[in-house]
ChimeraX commands (.cxc) that place a marker at each C-alpha (Angstrom):
marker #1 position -8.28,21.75,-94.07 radius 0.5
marker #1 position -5.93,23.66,-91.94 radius 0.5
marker #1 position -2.28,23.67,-93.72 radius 0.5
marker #1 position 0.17,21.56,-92.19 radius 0.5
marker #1 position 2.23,22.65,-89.03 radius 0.5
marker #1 position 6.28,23.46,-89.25 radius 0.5
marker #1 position 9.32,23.86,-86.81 radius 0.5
marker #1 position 12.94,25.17,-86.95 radius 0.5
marker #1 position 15.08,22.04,-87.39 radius 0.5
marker #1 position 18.76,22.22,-85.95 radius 0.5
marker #1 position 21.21,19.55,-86.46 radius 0.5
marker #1 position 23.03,17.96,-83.47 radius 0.5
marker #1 position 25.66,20.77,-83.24 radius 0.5
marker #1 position 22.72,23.25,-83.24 radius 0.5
marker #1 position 23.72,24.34,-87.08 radius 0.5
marker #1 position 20.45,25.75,-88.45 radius 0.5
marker #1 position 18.65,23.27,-91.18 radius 0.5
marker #1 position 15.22,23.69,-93.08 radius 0.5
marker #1 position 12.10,23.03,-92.02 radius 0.5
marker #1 position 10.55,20.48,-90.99 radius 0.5
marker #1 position 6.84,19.57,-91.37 radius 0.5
marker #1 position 5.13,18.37,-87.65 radius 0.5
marker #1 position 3.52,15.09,-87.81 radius 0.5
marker #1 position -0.62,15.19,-87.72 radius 0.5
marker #1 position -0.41,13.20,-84.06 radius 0.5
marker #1 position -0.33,15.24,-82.19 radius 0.5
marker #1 position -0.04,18.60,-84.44 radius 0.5
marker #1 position -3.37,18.72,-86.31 radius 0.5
marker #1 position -3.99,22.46,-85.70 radius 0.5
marker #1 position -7.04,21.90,-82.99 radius 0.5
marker #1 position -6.49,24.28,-79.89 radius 0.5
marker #1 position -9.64,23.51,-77.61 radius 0.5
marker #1 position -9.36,25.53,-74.56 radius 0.5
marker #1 position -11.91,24.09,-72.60 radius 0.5
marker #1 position -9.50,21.20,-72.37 radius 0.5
marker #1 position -6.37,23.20,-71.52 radius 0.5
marker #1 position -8.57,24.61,-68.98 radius 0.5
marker #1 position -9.69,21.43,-67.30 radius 0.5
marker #1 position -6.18,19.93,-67.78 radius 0.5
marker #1 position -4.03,22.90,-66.24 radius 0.5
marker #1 position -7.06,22.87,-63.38 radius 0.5
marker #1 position -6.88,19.43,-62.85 radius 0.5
marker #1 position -3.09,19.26,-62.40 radius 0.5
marker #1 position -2.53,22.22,-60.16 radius 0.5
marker #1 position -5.79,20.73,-57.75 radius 0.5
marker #1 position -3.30,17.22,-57.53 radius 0.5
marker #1 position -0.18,19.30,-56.69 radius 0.5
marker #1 position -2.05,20.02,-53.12 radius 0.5
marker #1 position -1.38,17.83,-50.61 radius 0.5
marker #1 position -4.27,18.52,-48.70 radius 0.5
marker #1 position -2.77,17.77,-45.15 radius 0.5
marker #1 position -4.47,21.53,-43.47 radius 0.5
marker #1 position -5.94,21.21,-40.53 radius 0.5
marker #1 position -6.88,22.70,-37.38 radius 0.5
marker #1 position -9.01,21.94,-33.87 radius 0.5
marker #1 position -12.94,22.34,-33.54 radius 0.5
marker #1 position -14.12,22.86,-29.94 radius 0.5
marker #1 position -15.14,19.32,-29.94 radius 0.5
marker #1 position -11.18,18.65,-30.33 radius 0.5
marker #1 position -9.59,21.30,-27.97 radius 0.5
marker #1 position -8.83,19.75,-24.76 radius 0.5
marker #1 position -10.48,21.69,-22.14 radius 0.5
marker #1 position -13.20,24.14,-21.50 radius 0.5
marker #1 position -15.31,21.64,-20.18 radius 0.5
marker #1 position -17.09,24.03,-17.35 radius 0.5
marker #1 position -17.93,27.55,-17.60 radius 0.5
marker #1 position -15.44,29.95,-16.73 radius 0.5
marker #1 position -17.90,32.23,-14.66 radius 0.5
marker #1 position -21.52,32.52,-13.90 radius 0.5
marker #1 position -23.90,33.72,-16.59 radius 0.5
marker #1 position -24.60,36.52,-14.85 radius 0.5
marker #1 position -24.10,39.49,-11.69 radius 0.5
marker #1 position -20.67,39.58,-12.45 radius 0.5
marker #1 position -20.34,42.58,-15.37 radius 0.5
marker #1 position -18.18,40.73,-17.54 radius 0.5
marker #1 position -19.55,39.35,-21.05 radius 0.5
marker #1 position -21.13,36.06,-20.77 radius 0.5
marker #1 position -18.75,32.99,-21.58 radius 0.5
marker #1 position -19.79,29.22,-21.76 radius 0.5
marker #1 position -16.02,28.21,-22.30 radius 0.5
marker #1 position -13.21,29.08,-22.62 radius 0.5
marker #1 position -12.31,27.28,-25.65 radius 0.5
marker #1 position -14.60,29.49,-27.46 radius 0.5
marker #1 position -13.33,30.88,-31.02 radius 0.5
marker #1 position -12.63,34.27,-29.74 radius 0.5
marker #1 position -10.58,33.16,-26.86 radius 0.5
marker #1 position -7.07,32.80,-27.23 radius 0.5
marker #1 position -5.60,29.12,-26.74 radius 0.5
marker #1 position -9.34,28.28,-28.03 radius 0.5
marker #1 position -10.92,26.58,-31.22 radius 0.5
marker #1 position -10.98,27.25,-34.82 radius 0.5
marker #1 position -14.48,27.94,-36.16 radius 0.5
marker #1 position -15.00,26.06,-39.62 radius 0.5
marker #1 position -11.48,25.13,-39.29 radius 0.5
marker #1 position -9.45,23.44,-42.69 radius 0.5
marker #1 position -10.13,19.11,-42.35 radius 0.5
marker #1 position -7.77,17.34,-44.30 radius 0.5
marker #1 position -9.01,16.34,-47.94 radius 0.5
marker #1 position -8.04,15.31,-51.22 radius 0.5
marker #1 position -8.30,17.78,-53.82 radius 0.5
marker #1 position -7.92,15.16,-56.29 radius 0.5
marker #1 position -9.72,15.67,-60.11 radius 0.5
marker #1 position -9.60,12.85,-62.37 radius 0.5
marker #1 position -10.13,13.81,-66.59 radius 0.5
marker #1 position -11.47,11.43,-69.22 radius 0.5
marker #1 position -9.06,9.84,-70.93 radius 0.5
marker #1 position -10.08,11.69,-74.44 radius 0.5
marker #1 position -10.09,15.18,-72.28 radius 0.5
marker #1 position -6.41,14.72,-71.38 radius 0.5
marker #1 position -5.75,13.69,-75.26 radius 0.5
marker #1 position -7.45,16.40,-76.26 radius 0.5
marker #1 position -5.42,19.04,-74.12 radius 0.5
marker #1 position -2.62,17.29,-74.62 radius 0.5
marker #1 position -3.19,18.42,-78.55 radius 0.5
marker #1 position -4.08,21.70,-78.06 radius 0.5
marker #1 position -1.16,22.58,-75.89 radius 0.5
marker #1 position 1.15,21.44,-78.69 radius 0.5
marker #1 position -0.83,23.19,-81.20 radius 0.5
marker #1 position -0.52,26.10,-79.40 radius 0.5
marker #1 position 3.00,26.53,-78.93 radius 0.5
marker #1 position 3.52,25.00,-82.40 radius 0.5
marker #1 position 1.44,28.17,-83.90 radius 0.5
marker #1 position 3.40,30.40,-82.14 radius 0.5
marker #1 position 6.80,28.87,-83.73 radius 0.5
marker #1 position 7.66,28.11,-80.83 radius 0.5
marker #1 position 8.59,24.24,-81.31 radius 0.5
marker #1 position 12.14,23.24,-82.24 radius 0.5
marker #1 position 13.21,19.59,-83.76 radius 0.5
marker #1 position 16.82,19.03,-82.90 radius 0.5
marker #1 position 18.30,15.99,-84.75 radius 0.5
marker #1 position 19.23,14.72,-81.67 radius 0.5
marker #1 position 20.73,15.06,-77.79 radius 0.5
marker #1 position 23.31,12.94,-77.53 radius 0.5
marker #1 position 25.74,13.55,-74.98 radius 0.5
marker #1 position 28.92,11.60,-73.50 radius 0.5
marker #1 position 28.66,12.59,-70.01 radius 0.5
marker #1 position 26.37,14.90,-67.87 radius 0.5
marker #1 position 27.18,18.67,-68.94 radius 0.5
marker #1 position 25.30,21.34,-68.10 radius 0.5
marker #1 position 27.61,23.98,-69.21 radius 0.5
marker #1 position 26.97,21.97,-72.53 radius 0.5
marker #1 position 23.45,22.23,-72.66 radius 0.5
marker #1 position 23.20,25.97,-72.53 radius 0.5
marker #1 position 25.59,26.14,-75.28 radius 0.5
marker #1 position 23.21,24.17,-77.21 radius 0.5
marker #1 position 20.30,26.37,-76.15 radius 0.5
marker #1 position 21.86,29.42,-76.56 radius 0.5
marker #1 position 22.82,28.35,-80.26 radius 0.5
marker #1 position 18.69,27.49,-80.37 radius 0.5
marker #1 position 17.93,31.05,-79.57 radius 0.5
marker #1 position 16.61,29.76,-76.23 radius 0.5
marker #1 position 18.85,31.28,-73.87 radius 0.5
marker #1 position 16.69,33.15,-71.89 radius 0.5
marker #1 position 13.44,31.31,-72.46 radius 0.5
marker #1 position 11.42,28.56,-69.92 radius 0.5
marker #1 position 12.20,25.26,-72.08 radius 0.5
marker #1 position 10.93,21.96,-72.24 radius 0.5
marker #1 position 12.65,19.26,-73.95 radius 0.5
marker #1 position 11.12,15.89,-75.44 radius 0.5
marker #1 position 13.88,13.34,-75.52 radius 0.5
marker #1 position 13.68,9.51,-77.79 radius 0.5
marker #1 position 13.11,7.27,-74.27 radius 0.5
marker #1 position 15.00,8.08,-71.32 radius 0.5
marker #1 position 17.88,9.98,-71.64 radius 0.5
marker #1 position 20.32,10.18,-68.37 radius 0.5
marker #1 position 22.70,12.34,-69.35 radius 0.5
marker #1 position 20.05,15.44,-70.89 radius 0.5
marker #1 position 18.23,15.05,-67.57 radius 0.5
marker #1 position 21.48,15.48,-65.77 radius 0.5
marker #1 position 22.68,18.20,-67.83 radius 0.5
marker #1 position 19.66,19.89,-67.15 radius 0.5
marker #1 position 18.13,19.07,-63.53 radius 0.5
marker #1 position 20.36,22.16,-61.91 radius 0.5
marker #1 position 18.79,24.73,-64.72 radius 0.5
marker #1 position 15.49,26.24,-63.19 radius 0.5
marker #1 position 13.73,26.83,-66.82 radius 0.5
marker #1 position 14.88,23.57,-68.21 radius 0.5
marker #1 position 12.44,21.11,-67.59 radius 0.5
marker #1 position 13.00,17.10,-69.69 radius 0.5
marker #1 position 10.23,14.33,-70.20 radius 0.5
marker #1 position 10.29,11.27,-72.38 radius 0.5
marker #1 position 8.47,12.37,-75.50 radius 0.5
marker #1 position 5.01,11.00,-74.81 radius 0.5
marker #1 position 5.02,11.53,-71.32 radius 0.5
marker #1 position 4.83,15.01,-70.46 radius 0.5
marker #1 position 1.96,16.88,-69.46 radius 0.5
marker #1 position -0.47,19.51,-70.57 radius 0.5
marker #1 position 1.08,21.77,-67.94 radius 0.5
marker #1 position 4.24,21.45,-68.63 radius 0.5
marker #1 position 3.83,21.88,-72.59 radius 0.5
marker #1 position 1.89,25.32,-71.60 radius 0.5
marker #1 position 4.23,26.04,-69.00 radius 0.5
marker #1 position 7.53,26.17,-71.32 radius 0.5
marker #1 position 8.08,29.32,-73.91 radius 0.5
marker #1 position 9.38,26.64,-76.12 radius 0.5
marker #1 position 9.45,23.04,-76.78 radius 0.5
marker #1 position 12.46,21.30,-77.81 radius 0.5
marker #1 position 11.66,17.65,-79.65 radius 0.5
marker #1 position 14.74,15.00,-80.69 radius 0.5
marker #1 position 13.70,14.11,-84.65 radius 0.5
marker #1 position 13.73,10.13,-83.64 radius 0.5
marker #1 position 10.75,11.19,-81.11 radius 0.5
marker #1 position 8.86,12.13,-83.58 radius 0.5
marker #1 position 9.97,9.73,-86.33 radius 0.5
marker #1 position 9.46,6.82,-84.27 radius 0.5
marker #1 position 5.48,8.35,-83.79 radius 0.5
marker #1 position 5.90,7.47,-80.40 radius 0.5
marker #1 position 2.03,7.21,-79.00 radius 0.5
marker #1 position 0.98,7.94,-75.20 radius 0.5
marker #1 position 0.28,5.46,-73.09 radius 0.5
marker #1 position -2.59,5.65,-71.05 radius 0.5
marker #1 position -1.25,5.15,-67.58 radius 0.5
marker #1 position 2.09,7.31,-68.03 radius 0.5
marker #1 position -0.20,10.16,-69.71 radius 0.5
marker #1 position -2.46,9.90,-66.88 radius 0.5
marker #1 position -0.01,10.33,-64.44 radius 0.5
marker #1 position 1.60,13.23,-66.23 radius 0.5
marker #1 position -1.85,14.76,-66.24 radius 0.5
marker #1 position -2.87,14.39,-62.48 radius 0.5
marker #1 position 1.01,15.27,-61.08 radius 0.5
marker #1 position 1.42,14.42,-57.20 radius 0.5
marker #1 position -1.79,13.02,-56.07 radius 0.5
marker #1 position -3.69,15.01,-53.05 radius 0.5
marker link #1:1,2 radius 0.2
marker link #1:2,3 radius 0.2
marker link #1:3,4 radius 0.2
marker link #1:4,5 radius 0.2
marker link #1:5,6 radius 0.2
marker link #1:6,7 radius 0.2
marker link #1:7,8 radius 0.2
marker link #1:8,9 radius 0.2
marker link #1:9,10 radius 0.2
marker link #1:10,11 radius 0.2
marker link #1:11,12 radius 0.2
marker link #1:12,13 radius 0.2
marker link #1:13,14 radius 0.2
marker link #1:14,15 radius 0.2
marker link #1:15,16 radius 0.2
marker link #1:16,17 radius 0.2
marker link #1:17,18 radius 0.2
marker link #1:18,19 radius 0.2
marker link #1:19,20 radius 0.2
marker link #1:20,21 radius 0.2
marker link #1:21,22 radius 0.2
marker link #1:22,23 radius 0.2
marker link #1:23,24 radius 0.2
marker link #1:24,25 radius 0.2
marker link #1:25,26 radius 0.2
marker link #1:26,27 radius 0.2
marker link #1:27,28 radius 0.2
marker link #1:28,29 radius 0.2
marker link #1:29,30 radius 0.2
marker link #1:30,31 radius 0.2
marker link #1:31,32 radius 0.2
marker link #1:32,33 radius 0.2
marker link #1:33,34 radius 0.2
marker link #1:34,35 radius 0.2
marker link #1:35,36 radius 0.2
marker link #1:36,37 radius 0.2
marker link #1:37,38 radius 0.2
marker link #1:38,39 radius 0.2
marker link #1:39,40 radius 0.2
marker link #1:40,41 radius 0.2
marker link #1:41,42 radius 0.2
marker link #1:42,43 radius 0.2
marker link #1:43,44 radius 0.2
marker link #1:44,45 radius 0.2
marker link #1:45,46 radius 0.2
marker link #1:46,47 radius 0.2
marker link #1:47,48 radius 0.2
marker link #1:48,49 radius 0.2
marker link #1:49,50 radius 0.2
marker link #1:50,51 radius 0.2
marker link #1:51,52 radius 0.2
marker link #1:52,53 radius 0.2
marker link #1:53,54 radius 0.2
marker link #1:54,55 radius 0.2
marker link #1:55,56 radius 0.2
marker link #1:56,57 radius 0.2
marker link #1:57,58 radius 0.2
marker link #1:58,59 radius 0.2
marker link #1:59,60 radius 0.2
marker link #1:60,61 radius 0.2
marker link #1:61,62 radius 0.2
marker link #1:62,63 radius 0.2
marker link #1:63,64 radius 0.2
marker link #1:64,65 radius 0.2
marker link #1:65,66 radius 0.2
marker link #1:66,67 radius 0.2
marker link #1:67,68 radius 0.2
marker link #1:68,69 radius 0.2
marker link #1:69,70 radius 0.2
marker link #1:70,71 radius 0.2
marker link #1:71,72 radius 0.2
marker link #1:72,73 radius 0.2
marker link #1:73,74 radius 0.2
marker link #1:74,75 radius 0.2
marker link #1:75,76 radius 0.2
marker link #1:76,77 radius 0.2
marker link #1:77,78 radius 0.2
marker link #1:78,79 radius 0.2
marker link #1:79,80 radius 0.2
marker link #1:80,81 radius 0.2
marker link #1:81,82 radius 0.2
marker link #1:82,83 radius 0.2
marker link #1:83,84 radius 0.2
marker link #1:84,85 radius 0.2
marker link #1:85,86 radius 0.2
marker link #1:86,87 radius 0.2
marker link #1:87,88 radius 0.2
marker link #1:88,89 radius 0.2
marker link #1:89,90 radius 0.2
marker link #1:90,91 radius 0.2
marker link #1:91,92 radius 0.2
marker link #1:92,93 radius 0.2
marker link #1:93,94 radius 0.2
marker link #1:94,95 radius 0.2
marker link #1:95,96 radius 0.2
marker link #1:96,97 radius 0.2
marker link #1:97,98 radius 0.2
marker link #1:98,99 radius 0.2
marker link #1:99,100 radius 0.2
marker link #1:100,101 radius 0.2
marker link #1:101,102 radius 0.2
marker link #1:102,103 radius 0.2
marker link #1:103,104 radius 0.2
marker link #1:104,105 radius 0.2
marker link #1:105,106 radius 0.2
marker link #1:106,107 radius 0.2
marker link #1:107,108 radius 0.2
marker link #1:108,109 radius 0.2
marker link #1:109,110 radius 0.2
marker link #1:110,111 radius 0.2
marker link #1:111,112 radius 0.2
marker link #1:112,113 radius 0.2
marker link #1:113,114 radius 0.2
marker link #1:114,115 radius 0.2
marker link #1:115,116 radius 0.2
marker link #1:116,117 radius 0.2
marker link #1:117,118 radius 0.2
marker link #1:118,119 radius 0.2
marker link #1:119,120 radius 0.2
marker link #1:120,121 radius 0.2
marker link #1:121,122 radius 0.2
marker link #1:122,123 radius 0.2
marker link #1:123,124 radius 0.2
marker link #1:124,125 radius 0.2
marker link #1:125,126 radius 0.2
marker link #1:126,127 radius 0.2
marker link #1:127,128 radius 0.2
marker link #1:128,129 radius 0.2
marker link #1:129,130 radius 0.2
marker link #1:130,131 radius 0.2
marker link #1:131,132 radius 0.2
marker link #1:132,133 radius 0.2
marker link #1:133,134 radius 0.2
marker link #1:134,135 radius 0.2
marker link #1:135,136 radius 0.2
marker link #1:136,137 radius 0.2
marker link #1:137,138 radius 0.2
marker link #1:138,139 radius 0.2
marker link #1:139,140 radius 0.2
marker link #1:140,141 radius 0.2
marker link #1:141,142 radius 0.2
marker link #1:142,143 radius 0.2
marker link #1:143,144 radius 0.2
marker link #1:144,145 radius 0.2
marker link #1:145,146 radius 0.2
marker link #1:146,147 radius 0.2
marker link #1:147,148 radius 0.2
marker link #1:148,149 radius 0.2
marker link #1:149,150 radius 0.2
marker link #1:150,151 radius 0.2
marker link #1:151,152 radius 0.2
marker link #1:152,153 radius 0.2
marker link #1:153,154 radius 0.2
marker link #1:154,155 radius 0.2
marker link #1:155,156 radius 0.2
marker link #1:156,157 radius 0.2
marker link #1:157,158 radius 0.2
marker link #1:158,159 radius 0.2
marker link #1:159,160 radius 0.2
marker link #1:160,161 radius 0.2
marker link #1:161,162 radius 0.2
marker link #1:162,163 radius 0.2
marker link #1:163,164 radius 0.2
marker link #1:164,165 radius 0.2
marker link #1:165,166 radius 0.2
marker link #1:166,167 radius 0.2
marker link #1:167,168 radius 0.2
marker link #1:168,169 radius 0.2
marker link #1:169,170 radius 0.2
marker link #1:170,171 radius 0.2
marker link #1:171,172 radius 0.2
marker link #1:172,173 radius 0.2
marker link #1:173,174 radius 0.2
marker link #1:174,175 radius 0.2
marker link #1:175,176 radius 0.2
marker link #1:176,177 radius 0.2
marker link #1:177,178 radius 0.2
marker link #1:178,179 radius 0.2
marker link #1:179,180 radius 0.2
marker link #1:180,181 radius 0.2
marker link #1:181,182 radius 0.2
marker link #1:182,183 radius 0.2
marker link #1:183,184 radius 0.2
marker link #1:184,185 radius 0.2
marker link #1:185,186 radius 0.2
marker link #1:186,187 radius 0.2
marker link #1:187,188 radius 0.2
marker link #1:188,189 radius 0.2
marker link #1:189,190 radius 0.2
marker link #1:190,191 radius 0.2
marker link #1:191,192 radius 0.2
marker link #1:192,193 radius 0.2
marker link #1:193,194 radius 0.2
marker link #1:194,195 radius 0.2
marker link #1:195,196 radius 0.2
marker link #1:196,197 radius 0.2
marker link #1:197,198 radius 0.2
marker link #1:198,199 radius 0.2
marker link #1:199,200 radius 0.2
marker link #1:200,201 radius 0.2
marker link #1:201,202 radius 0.2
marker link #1:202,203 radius 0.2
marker link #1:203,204 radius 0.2
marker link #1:204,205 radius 0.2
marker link #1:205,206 radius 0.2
marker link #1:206,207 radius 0.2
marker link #1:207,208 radius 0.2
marker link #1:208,209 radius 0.2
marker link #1:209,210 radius 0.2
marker link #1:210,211 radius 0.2
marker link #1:211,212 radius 0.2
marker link #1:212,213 radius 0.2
marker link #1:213,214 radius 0.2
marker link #1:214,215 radius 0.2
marker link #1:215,216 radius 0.2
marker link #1:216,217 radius 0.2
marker link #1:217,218 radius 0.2
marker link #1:218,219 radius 0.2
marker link #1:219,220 radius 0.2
marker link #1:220,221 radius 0.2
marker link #1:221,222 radius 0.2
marker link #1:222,223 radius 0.2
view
């Protein structure tokens, strides 16, 4: 049995504390990279929209007669001249609009889901901050916070106890600073993010997933 997993605990003011020992859900030490694979695939395939398309001679208006006589007249034959190699013609095997949509198995996206966290969790790379609570919207805040985290400079993703207005606020104009409702972030994003910042009560609380909010998380924008 695999020993259990620890983070860097910071109280509220970002004052360094000990330890803290990772609860087994999700933290149990599995890293299956089939799944991460699948996952990461899965969600980058449901980012595309989709929408490319272009004209097949069937849908090019025009060209219905040929442009000159097969042959006597020294040119290069030519049935139309919305041929592929004419300009102002048709696209051969042009793009048709499609989804690119992949659906996972419910235990597939747990499973990922696990193994992200158990990634970044090996690497010390997951903080537990006691919490995030903050009067008003403050960015300038935030990166004093992060900065005192020794995440200054690093992609971060941070877990907040249910939705949290003013974090998200503080952080939607900050390009590496990515927040999710503990619970409902994705694979991708875990993976995506040097580190991982968690509020305590998120993980007291053992907040589970729910299916449909997990799922969605998973798939992103839908082709």
């Amino acid at each position: 049995m695999t020993a259990p997993l620890t983070a860097r605990y910071f109280k509220a003011d970002g004052k360094a504390g000990s330890e803290r020992s990772l609860p087994v859900d999700p933290f149990d030490g599995v890293v299956n990279e089939a799944s991460l694979h699948a996952a990461v695939k899965s969600y980058l395939a449901n980012q595309r929209q989709g929408t490319a398309s272009a004209k097949t001679r069937a849908q090019v208006h025009g060209g219905g007669r040929k442009p000159w006589r097969q042959k006597g007249t020294g040119r290069a034959r030519a049935g139309t001249i919305r041929s592929p190699i004419w300009r102002g013609g048709a696209v051969a095997f042009p793009p048709i609009p499609r989804s690119y949509r992949e659906d996972l198995p419910k235990k597939v996206r747990r499973l990922a889901r696990r193994s992200a966290f158990n990634t970044r969790a090996s690497e010390d790379r997951v903080v537990v901050v006691e919490n995030l609570n903050m009067e008003s919207p403050k960015t300038r805040q935030l990166v004093k916070l992060l900065e005192k985290l020794g995440l200054g400079e690093q992609k971060v993703l941070i877990l907040t106890v249910g939705h949290s207005p003013t974090v998200y606020l503080s952080a939607r104009n900050l390009a590496d600073v990515q927040v999710q409702v503990y619970g409902n972030e994705s694979t991708y994003q875990v993976l995506w993010a040097d580190s991982i910042v968690i509020e305590e009560g998120a993980l007291a609380e053992g907040e589970s997933v729910d299916d449909s909010s997990a799922a969605v998380a998973e798939e992103g924008n839908d082709a």
